[in-house]
C-alpha positions as CSV (number, residue, x, y, z in Angstrom):
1,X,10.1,-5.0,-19.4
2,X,9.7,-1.9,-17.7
3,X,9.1,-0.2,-14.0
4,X,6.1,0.1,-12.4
5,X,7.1,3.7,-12.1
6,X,7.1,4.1,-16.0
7,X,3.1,3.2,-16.3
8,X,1.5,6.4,-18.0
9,X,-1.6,6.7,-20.5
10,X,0.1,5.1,-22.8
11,X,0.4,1.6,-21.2
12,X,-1.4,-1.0,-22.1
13,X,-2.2,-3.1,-19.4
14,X,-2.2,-7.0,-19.9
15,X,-3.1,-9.6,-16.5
16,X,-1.0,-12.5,-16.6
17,X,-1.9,-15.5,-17.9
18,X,-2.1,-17.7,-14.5
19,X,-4.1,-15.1,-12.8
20,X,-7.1,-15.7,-10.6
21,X,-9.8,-13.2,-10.2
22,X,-12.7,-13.8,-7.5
23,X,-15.4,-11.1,-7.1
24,X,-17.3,-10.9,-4.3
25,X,-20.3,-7.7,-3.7
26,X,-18.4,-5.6,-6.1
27,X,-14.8,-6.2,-4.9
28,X,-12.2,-8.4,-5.7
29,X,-8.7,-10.6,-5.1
30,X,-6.6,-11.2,-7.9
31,X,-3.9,-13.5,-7.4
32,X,-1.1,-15.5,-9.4
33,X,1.4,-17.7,-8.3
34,X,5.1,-17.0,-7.1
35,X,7.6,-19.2,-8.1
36,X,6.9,-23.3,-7.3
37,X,6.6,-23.1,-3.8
38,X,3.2,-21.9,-3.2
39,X,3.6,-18.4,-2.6
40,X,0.9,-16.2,-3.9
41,X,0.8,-12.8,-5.5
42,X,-2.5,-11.1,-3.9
43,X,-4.2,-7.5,-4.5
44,X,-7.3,-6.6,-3.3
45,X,-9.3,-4.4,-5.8
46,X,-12.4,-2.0,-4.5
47,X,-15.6,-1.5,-6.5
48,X,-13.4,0.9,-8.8
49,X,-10.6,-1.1,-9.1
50,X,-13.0,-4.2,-10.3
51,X,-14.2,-2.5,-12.7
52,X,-10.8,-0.9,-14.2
53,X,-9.5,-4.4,-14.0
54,X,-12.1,-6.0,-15.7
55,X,-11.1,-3.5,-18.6
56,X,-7.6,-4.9,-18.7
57,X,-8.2,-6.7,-22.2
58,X,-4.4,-6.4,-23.7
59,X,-5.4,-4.3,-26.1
60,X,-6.9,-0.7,-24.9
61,X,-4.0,1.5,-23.4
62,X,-4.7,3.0,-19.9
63,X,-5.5,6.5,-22.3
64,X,-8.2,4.5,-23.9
65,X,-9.8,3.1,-20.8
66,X,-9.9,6.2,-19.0
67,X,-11.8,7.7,-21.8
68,X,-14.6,5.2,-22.0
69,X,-14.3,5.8,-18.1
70,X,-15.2,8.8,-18.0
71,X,-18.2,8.7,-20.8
72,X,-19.4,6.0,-18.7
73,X,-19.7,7.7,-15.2
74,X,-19.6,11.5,-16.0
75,X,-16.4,11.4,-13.4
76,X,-13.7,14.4,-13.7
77,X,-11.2,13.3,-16.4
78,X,-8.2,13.7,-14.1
79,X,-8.9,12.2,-11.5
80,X,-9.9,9.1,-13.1
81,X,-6.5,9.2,-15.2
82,X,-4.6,9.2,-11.5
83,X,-6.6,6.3,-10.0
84,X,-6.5,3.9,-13.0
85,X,-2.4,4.9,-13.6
86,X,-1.8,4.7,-9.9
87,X,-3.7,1.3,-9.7
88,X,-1.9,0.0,-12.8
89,X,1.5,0.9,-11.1
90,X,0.8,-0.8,-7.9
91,X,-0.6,-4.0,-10.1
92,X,2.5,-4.0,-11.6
93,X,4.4,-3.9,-8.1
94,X,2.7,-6.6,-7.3
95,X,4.2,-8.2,-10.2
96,X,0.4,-9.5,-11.7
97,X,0.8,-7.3,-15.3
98,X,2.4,-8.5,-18.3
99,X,5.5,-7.2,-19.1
100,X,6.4,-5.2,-15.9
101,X,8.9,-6.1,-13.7
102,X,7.2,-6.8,-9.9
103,X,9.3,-5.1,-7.5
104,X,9.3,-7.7,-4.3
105,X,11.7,-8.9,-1.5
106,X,12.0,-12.5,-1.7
107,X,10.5,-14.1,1.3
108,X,9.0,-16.8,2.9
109,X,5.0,-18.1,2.6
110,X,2.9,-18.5,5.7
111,X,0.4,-15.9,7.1
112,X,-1.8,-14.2,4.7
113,X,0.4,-15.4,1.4
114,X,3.7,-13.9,0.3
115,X,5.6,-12.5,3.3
116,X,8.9,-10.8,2.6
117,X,11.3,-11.2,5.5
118,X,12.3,-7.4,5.8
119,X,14.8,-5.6,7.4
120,X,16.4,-7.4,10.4
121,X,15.8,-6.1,13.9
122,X,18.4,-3.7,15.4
123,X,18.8,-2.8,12.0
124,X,18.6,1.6,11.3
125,X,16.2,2.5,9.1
126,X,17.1,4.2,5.4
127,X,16.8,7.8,6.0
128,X,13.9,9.7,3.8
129,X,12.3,13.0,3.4
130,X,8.6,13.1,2.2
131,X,6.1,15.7,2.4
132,X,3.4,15.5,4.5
133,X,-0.9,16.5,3.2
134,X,0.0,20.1,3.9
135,X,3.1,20.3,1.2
136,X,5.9,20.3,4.1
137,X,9.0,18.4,4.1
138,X,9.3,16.1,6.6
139,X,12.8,14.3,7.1
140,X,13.2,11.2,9.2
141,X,15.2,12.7,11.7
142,X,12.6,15.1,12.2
143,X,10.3,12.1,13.7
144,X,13.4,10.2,15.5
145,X,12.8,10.4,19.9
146,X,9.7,8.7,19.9
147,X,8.3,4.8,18.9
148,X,6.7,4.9,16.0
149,X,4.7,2.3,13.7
150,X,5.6,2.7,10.7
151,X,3.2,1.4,7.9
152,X,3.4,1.2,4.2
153,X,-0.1,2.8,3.3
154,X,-2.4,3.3,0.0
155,X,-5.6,5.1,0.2
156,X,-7.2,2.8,-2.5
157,X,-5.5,-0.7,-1.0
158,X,-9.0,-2.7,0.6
159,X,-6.8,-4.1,2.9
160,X,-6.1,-0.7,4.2
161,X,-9.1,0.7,4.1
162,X,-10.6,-2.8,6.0
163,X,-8.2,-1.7,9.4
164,X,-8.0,2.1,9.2
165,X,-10.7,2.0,11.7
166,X,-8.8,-0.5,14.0
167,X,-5.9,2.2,14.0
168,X,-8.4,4.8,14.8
169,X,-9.3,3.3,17.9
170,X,-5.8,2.7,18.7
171,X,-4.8,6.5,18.8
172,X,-5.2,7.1,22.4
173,X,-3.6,4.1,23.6
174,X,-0.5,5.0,21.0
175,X,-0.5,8.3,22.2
176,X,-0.3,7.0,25.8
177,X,2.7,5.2,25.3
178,X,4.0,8.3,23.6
179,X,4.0,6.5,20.3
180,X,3.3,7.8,16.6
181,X,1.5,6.2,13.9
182,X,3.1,7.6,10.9
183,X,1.5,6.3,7.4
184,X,4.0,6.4,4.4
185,X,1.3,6.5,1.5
186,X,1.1,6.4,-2.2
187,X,-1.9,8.2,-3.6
188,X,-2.8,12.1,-3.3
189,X,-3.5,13.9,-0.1
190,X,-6.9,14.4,-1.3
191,X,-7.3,10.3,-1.5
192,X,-5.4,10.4,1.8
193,X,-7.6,13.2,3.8
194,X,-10.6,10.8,2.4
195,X,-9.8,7.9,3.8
196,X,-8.2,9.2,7.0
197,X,-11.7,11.2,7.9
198,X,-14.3,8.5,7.0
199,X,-12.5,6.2,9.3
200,X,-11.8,9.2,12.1
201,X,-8.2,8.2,11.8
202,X,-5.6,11.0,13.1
203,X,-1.6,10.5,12.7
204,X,0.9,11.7,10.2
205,X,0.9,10.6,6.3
206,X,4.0,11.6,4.4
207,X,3.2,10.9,0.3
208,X,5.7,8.5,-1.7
209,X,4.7,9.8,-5.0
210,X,5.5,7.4,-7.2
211,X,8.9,5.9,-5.7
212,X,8.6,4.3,-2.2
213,X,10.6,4.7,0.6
214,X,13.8,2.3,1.1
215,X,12.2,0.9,3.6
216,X,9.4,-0.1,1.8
217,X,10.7,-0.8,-1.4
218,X,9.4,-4.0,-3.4
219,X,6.7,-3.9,-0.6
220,X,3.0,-4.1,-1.1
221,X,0.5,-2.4,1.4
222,X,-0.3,-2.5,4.5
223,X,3.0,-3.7,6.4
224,X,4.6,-2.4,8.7
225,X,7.5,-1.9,11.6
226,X,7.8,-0.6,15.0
227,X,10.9,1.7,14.7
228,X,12.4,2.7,18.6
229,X,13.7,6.6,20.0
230,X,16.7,5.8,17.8
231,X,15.3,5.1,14.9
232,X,16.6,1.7,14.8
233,X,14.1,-1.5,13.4
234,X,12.3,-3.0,16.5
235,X,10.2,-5.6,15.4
236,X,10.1,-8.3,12.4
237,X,7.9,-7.0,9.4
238,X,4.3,-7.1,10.2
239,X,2.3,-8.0,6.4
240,X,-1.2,-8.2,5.8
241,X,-4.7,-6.7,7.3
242,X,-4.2,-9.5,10.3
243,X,-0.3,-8.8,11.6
244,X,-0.4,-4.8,11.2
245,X,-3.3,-3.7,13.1
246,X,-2.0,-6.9,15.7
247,X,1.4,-4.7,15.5
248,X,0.0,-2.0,16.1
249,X,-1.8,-3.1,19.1
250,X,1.2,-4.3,20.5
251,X,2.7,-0.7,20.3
252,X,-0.6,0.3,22.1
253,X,-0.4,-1.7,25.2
254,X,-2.3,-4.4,24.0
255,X,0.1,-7.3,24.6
256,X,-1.8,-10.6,23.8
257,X,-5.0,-9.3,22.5
């Protein structure tokens, strides 16, 4: 077994067995059972990431793929190899490739399918220091003595691209209750800057790289806290394209809508 963090061009990517794939106008939702009580392993693939799963035959390595990739749609050879290495690395987060060990939070099923508990309220969060899309190092402390909604973020997650909007239209209201929407993403600032402009969204991303935040860790995207002045956990975990922008709503003003 290995990390997700150890996926390079030399992986070769095998689905599990017990996975279910449904495709619907060019995008899909894989999923696989977790454990024997119910709970679901889900991923929702864009166009792309369809298609790069659909190559996932157990026997091409990641190397392999990308090359045909590339022949195929006259696409720049490095940026393919970052998408289909970053989207095998988050596939094996989610724990649905063969011989990679999924990095989850147990949890409890309800909602949208697997929901890890989280960190308990009152709780401080792990400190971090990321950079933000302009190369600077941004510390934790740096954004304590505000609110701020924390979210778990990946420019080429459709659950996140399905609410960026949603946040966008939130920005005012946040801003009037003096509160930050800070993204913690995986992908490149280029991906980042692409996503954040096509759905006007304005707020502070801070790259993970390869290696989440502790506060994140084992978590799939979107979810999300509310984090007080102090820095200290103020809500339960919000999971799923339903409960974060409903999160982030309430950190808006928007109680009850």
């Amino acid at each position: 077994m290995i990390q997700p963090a150890e996926i390079d061009r030399f992986f070769v990517p095998r689905p599990r067995a017990d996975v279910a794939f449904v495709e619907i106008d060019g995008e899909a939702v894989i999923a696989a059972p977790e454990g024997d009580d119910g709970r679901l392993l889900i991923h929702w693939l864009n166009p792309i990431g369809t298609i790069v799963w659909q190559c996932f035959d157990g026997a091409a390595s990641l190397d392999e793929l990308i090359a045909d990739l590339v022949d195929a749609f006259g696409a720049d050879p490095d940026v393919v190899a970052h998408d289909v290495v970053e989207l095998s690395r988050a596939l094996g987060r989610t724990g649905l490739l063969d011989g990679v060990t999924a990095q989850l939070s147990l949890g409890r099923a309800g909602g949208d399918g697997y929901e890890p508990e989280g960190l308990p309220q009152g709780s401080e969060v792990p400190r971090f220091s990321r950079r933000d899309l302009d190369g600077r190092d941004v510390e934790f402390a740096d954004l304590r003595g505000r609110p701020l909604v924390l979210v778990n973020w990946s420019p080429s997650c459709g659950f996140c691209s399905s609410i960026a909007t949603e946040l966008a239209s939130l920005h005012a209201d946040l801003h009037a209750q003096d509160t930050e929407l800070v993204l913690l993403a995986f992908g490149s600032a280029d991906d980042n800057r692409s996503l954040l402009r096509d759905a006007a969204l304005s707020c502070t991303v801070l790259l993970q790289g390869d290696d989440a935040v502790d506060l994140f860790r084992g978590l799939g995207t979107p979810c999300a806290y509310l984090v007080d002045e102090h820095g200290l956990i103020a809500s339960a975990l919000a999971v799923g394209a339903n409960q974060v922008p409903a999160l982030a709503r309430l950190a808006a003003g928007h109680a009850g809508r």
